[in-house]
C-alpha angles and dihedrals in degrees: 000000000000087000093050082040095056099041092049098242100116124354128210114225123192114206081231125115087211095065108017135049121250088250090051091045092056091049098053092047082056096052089052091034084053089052088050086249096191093209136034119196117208112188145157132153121285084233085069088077097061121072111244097005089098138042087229091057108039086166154316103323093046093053082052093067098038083068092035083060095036088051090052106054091044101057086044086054101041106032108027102025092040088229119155130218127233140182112236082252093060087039092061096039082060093038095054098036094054078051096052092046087057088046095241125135 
């Protein structure tokens, strides 16, 4: 991917602040949300929320823009898109009990 990348020709895009643009970010939501993707995972180090404990987040006014960018997408999710948030715990409840409806283990 880093050579198609390079020439232009596909990008790669993480739903992470630490790696994407908000913009980036909305549009790749729209693309899952489009295929009926059941589940978007939003993630970045813990680090990230400390100023200078991570390369993503040198210092203040980075930080400033990694929630610039957080605040962003989720509004974009969550308003406009309609999308709800969830903890990994709520996630696998759901996640067991679709599979128990289906019957599978």
């Amino acid at each position: 991917m880093g050579l198609l990348d390079r020439l232009g020709i596909a990008r790669r895009i993480k739903f992470s602040p630490e790696q994407a643009t908000a913009r980036q970010m909305m549009r790749l939501a729209d693309l899952y949300l489009r295929q009926k993707v059941p589940c978007l995972v939003l993630m970045f180090h813990s680090s990230s929320l400390v100023p200078g404990q991570s390369p993503y987040v040198p210092d203040t006014r980075a930080l400033e823009g990694f929630y610039r960018r957080l605040e962003r997408v989720f509004e974009h999710c969550l308003v406009t898109r309609g999308c709800r948030n969830a903890i990994l715990s709520e996630l696998a409840d759901e996640v067991g009990a679709f599979s128990r409806m289906l019957g599978v283990s």
